[in-house]
C-alpha positions as a Markdown table, in Angstrom:
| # | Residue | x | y | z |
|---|---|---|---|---|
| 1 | Unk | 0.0 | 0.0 | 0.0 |
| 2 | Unk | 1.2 | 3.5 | -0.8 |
| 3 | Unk | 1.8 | 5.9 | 1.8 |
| 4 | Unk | -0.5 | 8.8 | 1.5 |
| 5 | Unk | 2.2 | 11.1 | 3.0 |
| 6 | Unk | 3.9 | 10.3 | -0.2 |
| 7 | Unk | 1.0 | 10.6 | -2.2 |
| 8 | Unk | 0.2 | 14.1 | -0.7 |
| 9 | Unk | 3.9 | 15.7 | -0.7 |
| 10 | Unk | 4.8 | 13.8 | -4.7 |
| 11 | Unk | 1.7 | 14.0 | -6.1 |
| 12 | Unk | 2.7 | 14.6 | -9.8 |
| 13 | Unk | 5.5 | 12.1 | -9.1 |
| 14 | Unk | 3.6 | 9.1 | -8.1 |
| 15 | Unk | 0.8 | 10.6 | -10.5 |
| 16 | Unk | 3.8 | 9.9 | -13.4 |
| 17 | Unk | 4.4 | 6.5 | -12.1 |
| 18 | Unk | 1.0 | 5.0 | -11.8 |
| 19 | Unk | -0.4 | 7.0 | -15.4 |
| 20 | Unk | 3.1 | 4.5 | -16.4 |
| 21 | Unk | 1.2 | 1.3 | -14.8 |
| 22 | Unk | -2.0 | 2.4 | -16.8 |
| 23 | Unk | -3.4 | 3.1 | -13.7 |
| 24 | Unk | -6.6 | 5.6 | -13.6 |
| 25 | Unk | -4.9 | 8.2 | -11.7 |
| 26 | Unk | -8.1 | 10.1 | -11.0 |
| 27 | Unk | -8.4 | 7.8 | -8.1 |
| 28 | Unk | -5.5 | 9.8 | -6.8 |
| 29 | Unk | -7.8 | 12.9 | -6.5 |
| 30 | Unk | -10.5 | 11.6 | -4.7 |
| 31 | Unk | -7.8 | 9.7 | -2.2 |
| 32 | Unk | -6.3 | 13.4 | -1.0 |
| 33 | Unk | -9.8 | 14.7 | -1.1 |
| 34 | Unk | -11.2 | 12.2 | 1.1 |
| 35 | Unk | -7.5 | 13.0 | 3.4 |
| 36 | Unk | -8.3 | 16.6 | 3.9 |
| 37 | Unk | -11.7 | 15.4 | 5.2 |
| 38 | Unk | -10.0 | 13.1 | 7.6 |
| 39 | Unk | -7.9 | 15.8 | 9.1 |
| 40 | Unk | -10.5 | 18.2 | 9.5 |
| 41 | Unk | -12.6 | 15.4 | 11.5 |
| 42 | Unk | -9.8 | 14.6 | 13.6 |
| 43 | Unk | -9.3 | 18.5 | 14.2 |
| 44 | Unk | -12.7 | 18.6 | 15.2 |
| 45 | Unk | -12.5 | 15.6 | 17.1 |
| 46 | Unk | -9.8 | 16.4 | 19.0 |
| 47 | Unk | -10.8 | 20.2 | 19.3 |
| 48 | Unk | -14.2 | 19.0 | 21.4 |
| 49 | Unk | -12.3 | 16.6 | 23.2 |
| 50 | Unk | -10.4 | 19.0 | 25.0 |
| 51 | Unk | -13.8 | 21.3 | 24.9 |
| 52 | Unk | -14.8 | 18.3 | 27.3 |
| 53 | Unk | -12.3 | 17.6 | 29.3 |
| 54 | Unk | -12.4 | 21.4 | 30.4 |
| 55 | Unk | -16.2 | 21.2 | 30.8 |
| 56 | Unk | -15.6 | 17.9 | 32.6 |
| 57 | Unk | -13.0 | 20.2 | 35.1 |
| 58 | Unk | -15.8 | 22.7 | 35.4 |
| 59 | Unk | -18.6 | 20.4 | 36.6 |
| 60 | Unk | -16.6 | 19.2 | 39.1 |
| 61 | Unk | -15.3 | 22.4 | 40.7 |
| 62 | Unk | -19.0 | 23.0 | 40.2 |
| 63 | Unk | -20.0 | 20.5 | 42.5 |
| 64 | Unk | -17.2 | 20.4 | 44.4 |
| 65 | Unk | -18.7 | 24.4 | 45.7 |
| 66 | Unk | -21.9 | 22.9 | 45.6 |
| 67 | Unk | -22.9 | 25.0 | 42.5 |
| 68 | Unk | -25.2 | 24.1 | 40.0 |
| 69 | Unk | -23.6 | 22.3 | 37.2 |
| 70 | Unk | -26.9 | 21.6 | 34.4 |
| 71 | Unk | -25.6 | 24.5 | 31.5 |
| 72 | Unk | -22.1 | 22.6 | 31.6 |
| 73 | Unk | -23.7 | 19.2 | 31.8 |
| 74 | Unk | -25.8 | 19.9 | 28.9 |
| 75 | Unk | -22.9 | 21.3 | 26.8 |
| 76 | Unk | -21.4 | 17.9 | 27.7 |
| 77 | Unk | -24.3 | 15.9 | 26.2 |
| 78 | Unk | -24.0 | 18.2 | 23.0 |
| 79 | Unk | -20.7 | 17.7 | 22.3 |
| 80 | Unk | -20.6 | 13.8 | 23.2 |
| 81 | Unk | -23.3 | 13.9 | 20.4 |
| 82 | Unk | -21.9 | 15.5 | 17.9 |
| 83 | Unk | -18.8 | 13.7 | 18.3 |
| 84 | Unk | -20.5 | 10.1 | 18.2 |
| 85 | Unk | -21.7 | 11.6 | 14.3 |
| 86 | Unk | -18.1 | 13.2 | 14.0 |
| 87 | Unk | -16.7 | 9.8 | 14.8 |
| 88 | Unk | -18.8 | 7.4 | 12.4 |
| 89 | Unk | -18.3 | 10.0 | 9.3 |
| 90 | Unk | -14.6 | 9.4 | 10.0 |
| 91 | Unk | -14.7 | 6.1 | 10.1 |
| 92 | Unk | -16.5 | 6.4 | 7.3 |
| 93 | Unk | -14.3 | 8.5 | 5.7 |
| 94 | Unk | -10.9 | 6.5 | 6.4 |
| 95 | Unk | -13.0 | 3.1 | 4.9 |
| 96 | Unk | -13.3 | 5.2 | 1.5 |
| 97 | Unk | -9.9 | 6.0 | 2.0 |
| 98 | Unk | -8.3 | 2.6 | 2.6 |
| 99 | Unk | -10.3 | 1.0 | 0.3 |
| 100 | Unk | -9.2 | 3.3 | -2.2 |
| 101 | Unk | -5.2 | 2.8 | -1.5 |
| 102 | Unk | -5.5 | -0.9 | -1.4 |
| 103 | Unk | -6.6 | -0.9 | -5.1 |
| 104 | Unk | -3.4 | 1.2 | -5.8 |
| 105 | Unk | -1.0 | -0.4 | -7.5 |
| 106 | Unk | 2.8 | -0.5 | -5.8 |
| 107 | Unk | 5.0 | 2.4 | -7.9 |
| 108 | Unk | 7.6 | 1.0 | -10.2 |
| 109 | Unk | 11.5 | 1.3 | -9.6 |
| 110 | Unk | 13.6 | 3.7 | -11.8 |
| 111 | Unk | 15.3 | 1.2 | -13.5 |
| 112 | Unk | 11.7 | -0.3 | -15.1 |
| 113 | Unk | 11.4 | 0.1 | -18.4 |
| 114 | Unk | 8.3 | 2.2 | -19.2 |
| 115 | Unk | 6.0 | 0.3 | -21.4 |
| 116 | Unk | 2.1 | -0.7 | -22.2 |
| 117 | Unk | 2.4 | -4.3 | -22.6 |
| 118 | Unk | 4.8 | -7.5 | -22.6 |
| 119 | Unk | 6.2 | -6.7 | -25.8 |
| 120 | Unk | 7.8 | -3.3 | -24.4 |
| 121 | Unk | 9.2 | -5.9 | -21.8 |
| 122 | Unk | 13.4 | -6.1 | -22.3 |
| 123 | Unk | 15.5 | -9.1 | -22.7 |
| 124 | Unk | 18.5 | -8.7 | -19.8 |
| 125 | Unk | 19.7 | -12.2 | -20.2 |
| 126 | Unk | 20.1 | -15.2 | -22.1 |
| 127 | Unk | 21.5 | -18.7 | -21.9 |
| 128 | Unk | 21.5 | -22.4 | -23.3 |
| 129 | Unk | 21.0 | -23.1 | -27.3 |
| 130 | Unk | 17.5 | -24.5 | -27.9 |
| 131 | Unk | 17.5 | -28.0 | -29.6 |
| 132 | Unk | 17.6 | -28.7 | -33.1 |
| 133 | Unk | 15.3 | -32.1 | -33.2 |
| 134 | Unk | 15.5 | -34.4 | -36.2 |
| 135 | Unk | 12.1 | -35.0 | -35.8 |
| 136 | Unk | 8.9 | -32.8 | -35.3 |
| 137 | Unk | 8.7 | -32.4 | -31.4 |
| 138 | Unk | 5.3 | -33.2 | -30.3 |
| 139 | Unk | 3.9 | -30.6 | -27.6 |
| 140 | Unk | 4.3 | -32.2 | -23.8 |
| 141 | Unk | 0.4 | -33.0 | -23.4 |
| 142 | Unk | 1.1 | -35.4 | -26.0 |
| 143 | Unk | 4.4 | -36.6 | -24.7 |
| 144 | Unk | 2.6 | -37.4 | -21.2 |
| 145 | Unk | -0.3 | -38.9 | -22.9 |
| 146 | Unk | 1.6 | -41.4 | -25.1 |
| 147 | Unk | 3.4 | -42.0 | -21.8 |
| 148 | Unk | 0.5 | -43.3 | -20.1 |
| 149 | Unk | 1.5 | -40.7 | -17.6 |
| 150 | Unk | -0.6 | -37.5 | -18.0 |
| 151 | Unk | -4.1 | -38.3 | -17.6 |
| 152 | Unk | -6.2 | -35.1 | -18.0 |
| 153 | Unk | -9.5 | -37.1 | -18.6 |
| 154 | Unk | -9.6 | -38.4 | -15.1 |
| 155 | Unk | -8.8 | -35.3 | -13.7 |
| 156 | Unk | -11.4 | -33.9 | -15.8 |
| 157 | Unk | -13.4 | -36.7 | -14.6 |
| 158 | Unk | -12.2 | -36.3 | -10.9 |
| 159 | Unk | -13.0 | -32.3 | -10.6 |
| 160 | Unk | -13.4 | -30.7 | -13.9 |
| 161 | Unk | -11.7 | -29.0 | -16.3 |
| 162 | Unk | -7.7 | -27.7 | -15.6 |
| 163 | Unk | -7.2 | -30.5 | -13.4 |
| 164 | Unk | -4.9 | -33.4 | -14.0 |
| 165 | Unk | -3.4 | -36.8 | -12.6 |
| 166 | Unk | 0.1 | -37.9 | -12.7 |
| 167 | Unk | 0.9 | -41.4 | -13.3 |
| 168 | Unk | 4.4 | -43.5 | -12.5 |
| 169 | Unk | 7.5 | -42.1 | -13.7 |
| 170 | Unk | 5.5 | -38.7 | -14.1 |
| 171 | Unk | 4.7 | -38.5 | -10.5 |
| 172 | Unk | 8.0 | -39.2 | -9.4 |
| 173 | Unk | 9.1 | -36.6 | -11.5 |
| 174 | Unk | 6.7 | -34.0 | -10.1 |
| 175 | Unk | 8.3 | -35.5 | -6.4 |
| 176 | Unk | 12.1 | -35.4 | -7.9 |
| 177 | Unk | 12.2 | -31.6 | -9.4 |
| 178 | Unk | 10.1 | -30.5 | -5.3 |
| 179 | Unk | 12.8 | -32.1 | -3.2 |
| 180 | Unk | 15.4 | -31.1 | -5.5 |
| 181 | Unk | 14.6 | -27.4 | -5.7 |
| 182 | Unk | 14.1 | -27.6 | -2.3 |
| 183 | Unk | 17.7 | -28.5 | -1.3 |
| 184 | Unk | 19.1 | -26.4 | -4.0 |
| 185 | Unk | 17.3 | -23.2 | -2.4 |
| 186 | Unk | 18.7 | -24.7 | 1.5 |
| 187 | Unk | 22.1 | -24.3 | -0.3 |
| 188 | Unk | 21.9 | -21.3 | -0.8 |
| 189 | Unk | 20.8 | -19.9 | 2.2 |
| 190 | Unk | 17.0 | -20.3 | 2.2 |
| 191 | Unk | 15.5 | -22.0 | 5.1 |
| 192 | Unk | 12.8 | -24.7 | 4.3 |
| 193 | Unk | 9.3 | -24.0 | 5.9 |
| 194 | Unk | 5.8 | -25.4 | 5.5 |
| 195 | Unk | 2.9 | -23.4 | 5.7 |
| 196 | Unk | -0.8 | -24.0 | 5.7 |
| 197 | Unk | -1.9 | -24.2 | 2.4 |
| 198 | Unk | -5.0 | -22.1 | 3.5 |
| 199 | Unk | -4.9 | -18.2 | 4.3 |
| 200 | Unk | -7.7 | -15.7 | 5.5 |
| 201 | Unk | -8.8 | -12.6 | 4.3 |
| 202 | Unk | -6.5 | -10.5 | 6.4 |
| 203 | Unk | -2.8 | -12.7 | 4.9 |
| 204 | Unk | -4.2 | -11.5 | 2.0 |
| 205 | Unk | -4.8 | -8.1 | 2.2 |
| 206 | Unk | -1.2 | -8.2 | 3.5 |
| 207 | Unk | 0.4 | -9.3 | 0.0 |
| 208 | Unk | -2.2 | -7.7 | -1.6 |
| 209 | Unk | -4.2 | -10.6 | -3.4 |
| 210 | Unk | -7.5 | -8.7 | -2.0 |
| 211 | Unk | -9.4 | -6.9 | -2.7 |
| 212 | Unk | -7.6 | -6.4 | -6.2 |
| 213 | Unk | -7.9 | -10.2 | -7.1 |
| 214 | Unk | -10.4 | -11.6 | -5.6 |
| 215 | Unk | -12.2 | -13.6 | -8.5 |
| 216 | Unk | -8.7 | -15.3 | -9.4 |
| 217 | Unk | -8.8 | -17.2 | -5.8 |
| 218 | Unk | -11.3 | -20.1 | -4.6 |
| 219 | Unk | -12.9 | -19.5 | -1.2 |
| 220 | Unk | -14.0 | -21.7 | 0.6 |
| 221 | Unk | -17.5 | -22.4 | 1.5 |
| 222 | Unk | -17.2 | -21.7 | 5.4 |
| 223 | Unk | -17.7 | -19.5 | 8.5 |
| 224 | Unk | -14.2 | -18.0 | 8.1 |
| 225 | Unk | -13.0 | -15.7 | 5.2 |
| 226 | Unk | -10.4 | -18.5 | 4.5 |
| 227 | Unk | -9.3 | -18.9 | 0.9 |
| 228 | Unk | -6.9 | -21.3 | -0.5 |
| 229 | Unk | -3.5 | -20.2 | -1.4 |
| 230 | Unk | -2.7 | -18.8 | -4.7 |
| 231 | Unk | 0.9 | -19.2 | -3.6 |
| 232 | Unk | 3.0 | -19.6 | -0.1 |
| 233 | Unk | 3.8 | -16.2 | -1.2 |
| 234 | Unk | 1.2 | -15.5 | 1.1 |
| 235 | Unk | 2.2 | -17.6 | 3.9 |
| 236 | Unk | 5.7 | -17.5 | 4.6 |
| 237 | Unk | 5.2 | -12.9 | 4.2 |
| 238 | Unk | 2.6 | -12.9 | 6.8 |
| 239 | Unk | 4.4 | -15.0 | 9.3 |
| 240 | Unk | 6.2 | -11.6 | 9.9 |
| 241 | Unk | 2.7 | -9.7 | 10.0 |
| 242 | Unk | 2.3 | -7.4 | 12.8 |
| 243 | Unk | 5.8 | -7.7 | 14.2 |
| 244 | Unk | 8.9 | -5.7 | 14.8 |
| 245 | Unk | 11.9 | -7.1 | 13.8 |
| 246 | Unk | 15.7 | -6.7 | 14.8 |
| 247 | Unk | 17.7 | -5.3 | 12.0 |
| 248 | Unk | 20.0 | -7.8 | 12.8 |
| 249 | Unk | 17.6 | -10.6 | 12.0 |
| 250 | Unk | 17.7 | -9.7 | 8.9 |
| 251 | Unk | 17.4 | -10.8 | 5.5 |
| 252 | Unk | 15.2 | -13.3 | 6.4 |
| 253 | Unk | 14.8 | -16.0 | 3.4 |
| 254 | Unk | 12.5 | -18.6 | 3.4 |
| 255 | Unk | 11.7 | -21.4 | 0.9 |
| 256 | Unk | 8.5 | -23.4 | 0.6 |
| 257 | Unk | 6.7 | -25.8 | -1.2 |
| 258 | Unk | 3.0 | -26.0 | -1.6 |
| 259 | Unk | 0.3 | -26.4 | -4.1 |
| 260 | Unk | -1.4 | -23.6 | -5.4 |
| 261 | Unk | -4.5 | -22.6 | -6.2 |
| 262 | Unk | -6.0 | -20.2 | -8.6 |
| 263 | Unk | -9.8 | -20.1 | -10.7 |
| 264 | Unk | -7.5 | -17.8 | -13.5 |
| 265 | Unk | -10.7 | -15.3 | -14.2 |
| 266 | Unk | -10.7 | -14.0 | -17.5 |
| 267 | Unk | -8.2 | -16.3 | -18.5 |
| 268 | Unk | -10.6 | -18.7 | -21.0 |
| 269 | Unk | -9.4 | -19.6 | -24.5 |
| 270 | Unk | -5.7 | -19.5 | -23.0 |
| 271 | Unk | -3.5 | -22.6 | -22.9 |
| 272 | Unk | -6.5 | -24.7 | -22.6 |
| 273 | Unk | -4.5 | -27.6 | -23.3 |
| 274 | Unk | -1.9 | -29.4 | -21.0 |
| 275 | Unk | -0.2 | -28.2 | -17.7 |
| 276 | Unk | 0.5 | -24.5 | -18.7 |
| 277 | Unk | -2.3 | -22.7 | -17.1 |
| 278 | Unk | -4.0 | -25.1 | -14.6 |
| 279 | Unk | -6.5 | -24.7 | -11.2 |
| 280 | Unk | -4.2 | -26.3 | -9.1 |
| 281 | Unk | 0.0 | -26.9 | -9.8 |
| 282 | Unk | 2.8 | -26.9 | -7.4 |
| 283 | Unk | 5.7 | -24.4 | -7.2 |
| 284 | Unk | 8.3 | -24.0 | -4.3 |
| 285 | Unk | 8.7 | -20.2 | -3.4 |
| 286 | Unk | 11.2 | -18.1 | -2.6 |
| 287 | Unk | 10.4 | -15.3 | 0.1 |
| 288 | Unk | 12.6 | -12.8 | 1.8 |
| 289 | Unk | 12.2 | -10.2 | 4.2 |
| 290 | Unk | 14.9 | -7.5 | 4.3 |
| 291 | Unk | 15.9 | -3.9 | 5.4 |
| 292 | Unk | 15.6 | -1.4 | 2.1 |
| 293 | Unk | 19.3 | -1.3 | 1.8 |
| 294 | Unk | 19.5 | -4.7 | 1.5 |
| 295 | Unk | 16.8 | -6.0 | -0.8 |
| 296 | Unk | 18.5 | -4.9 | -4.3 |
| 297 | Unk | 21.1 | -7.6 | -3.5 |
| 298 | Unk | 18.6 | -9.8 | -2.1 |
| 299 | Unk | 16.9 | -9.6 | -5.3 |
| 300 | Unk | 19.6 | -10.4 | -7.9 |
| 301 | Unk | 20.1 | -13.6 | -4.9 |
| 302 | Unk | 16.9 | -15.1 | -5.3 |
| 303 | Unk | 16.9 | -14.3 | -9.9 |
| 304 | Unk | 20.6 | -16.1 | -9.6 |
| 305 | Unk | 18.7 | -18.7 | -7.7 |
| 306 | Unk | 16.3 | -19.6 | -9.8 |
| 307 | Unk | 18.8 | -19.2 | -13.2 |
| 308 | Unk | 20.6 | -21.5 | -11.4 |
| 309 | Unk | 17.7 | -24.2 | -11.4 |
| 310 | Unk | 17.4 | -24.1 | -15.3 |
| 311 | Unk | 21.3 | -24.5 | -15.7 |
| 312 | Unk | 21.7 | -27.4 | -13.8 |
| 313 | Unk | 18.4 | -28.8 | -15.6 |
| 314 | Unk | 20.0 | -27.7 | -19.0 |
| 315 | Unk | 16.8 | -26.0 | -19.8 |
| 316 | Unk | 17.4 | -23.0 | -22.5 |
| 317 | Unk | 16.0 | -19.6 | -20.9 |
| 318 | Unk | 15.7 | -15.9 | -21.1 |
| 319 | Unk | 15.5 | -13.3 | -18.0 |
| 320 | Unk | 13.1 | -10.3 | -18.9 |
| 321 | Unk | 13.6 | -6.7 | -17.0 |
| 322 | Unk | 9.2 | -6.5 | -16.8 |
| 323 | Unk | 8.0 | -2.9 | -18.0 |
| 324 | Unk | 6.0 | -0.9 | -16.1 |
| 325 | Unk | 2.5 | -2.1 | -18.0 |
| 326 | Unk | 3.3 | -5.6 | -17.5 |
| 327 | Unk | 4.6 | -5.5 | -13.9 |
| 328 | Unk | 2.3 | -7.4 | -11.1 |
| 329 | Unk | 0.6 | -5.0 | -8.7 |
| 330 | Unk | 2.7 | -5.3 | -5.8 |
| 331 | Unk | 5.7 | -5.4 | -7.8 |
| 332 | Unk | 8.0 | -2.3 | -8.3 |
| 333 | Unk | 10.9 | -4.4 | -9.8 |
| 334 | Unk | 10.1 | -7.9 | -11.7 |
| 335 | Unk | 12.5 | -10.3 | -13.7 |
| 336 | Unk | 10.7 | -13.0 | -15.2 |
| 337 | Unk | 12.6 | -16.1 | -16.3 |
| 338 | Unk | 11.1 | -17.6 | -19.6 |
| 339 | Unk | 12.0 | -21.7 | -20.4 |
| 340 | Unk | 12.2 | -22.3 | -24.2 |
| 341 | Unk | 9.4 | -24.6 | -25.3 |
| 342 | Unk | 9.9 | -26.4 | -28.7 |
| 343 | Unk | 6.5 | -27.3 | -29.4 |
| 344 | Unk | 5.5 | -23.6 | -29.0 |
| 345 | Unk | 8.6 | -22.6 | -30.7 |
| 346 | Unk | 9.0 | -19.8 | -28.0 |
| 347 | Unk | 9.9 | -18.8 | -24.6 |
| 348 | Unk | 7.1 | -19.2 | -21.8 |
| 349 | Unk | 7.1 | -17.9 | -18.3 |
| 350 | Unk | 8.5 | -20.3 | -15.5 |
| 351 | Unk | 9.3 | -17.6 | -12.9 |
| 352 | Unk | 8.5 | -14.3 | -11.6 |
| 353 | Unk | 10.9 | -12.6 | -8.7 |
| 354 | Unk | 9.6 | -9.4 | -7.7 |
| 355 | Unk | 10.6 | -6.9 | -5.3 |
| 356 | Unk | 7.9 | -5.4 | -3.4 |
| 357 | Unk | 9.5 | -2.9 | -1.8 |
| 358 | Unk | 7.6 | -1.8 | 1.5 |
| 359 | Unk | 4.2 | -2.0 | -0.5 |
| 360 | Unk | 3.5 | -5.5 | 1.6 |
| 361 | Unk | 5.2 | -4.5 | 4.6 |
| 362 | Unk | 2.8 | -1.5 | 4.8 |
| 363 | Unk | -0.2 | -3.9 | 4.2 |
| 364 | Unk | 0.8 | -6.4 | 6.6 |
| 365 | Unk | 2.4 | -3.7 | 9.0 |
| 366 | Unk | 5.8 | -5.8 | 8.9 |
| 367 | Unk | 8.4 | -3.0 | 10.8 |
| 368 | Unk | 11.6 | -3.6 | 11.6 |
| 369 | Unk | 13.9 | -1.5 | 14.4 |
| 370 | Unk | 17.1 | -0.1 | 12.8 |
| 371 | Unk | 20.7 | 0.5 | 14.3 |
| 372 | Unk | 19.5 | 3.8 | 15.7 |
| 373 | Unk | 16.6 | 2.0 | 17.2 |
| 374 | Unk | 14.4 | 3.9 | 15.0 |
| 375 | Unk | 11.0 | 1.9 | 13.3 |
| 376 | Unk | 11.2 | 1.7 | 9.6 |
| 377 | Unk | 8.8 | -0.4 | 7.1 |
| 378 | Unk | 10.6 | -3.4 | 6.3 |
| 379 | Unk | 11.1 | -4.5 | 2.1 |
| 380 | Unk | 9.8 | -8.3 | 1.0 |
| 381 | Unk | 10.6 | -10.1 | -2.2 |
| 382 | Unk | 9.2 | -13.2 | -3.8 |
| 383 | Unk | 9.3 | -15.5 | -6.3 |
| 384 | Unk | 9.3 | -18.7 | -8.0 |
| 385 | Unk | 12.0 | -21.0 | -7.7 |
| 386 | Unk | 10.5 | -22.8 | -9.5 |
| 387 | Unk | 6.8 | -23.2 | -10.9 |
| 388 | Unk | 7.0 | -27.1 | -10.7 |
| 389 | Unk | 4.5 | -28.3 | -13.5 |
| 390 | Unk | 6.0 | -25.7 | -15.5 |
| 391 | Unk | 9.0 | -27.4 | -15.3 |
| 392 | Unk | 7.7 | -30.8 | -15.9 |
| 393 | Unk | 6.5 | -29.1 | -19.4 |
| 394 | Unk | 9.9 | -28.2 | -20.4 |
| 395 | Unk | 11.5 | -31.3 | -19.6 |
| 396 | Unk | 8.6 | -33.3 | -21.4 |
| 397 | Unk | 9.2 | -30.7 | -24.5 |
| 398 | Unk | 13.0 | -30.6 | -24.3 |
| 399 | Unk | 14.2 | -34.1 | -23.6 |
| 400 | Unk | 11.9 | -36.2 | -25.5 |
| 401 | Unk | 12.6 | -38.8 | -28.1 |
| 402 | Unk | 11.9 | -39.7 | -31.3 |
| 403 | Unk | 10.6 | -43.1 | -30.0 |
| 404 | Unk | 8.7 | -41.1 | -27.5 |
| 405 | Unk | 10.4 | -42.0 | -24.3 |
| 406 | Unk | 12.0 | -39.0 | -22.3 |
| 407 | Unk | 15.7 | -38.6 | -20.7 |
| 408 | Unk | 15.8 | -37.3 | -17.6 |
| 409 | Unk | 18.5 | -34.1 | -16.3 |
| 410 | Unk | 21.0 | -35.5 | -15.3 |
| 411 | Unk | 20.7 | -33.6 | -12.1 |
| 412 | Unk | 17.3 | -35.3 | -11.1 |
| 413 | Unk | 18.9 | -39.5 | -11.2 |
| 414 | Unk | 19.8 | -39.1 | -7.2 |
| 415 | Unk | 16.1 | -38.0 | -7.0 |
| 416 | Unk | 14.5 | -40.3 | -9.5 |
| 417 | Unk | 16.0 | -43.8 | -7.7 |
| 418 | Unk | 18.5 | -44.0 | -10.9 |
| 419 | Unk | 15.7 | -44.0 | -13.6 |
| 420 | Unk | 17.3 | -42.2 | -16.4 |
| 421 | Unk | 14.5 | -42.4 | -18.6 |
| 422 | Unk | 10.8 | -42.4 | -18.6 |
| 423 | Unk | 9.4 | -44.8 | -21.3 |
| 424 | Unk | 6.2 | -46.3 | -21.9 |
């Protein structure tokens, strides 16, 4: 969430930024309006408040001479009256006004390239040589299918649509690139966690899912505003919710595994086929929680992280420096890291590692207390490392064979039991 101090005192600044996120910056107007009637409530407020705290004095010297006291007492009714109205119009007033900054979208870094949409986006790295095949590769829906090892009509069957069951080799696979991202993000630095896999209303505010995305999660059909997670994104930020933190604790990084959940709104008509876009697919997150002067470094740790994955897997990918129209909202920095898929003939997201800034950390009211024991607004990052079935794709797409079998990365055989190759 943005700080409406900073909205107030770099107004055509932040005005610049968000008209950059084709954000409707009228909003901006109606934010500061609804501020300067929040002040002068709480002038008011505050203004009667010492009006009866004097008249409170008086009635009591009053009786204390044994005086009468009804004129001050019935000043006192009047102006605990009108400040019971003065008090729910501010309330009402600060509702407008936080509901209004939580739609906001965080303001983009200096360094993002101002742009409209994804092909404005900027390539800042590449690596690996995509395969030349000697055969037409077939697209890794089929690959899994011929395997006996995808099975999208049971999961059809099962739940409905964008669901899918893993079979044998396939599953073990899934298992194998988990507990293998896993340790490679303990290596470097990342302590495991597990976290519920279900979050209320309130975790999500924090990373700011709601109210901005509501209709991409599934909520569940209970007493409590719990939703399942769209990512432990969600969970391992808010475990710092509401706290103060030694500077000296930090960076905190945490790594997690869970499934993920997400109804992709608006999204129909897209990658309707296979594991690309799916209801429910597993990722293991990075997730770090740092002082502002640390979380430019932090960053570049967790994209090198995450590069990292692909080399060992001897996946071809590119890094793209996200422009400011394609950025996600709580994002003020994002590199996405795109896996070459040969049946697409392209590059397809596999990772997003964004720094938030202290957008979250204002949400979730994550503080920290500095050297000179002063309270700042700590800075959280997050990203994948990496999307799992996303993975899965490109190794299906990469590695297969013309007699339809696939090699496995050399990387995985230690997690895979020694199976080198999965085969019908």
């Amino acid at each position: 969430m943005l700080d409406i101090k900073k909205i107030e005192s770099e107004f055509e600044t932040v005005k610049t930024a968000l008209s950059n996120r084709s954000f409707d910056v009228s909003i901006l107007t109606q934010i500061l309006d609804l501020n300067k009637q929040r002040k002068i409530l709480t002038q008011s407020s505050e203004a009667k408040k010492a009006d009866l705290n004097k008249l409170s004095r008086d009635i009591g010297e009053l009786k204390k001479n044994k005086q009468d006291a009804a004129g001050p007492m019935g000043q006192v009714a009047n102006l605990k009256a009108e400040m019971e109205k003065e008090a729910a119009e501010l309330d009402k007033v600060q509702a407008q006004q936080t509901s209004l900054l939580l739609n906001i979208p965080n303001l983009p870094d200096a360094s993002v390239p101002v742009g409209k949409t994804e092909e404005e986006n900027t390539v800042a790295k590449s690596w690996g040589i995509p395969r030349v095949f000697d055969f037409t590769p077939l697209d890794h829906a089929d690959v899994g299918e011929k395997l006996g090892m995808l099975d999208f009509e049971s999961g059809a069957k099962i739940t409905g649509a964008r669901f899918v069951v893993y079979r044998a080799g396939l599953a073990r696979l899934e298992r194998a690139l988990i507990n293998f991202m896993l340790d490679h993000q303990g290596a470097k630095g990342f302590t495991e966690m597990m976290t519920p896999f279900i979050a209320h209303e309130r975790s999500l505010i924090g990373t700011g899912n709601l109210p901005k995305f509501e209709d991409q999660l599934f909520k569940l059909n209970s007493e409590q505003p719990w939703y399942l997670i769209p990512t432990s994104e969600v969970t391992l930020t808010n475990i710092k919710r509401e706290m103060i933190i030694e500077e000296s604790e930090f960076p905190i990084l945490y790594a997690a595994y869970s499934p993920c959940f997400r109804s992709e709104a608006g999204s129909h008509g897209k990658d309707v086929k296979g594991l690309i876009r799916m209801h429910q697919f597993n990722k293991v997150e990075m997730v770090s929680i740092c002082s502002p002067a640390q979380s430019q470094e932090i960053h570049q740790k967790m994209i090198s992280s995450a590069c990292e994955i692909l080399e060992k897997l001897n996946l071809p990918y590119r890094a793209l420096n996200l422009c400011t129209g394609d950025m996600g909202f709580a994002s003020q920095k994002t590199i996405d890291l795109e896996v070459w898929v040969p049946s697409q003939n392209k590059y397809r997201e596999i990772s997003s590692i964004s720094n938030c800034g202290d957008f979250q950390a204002r949400r979730a009211s994550i503080r920290f207390r500095n050297k000179e024991g002063k309270i700042e607004f700590a800075h959280t990052l997050n990203g994948s490392g990496l999307a799992v079935g996303r993975t899965v794709v490109a190794i299906l797409e990469n590695y297969q064979q013309k007699d339809g079998s696939v090699q496995i990365p050399e990387i995985l055989w230690p997690y895979m039991g020694g199976m080198k190759v999965l085969s019908k």
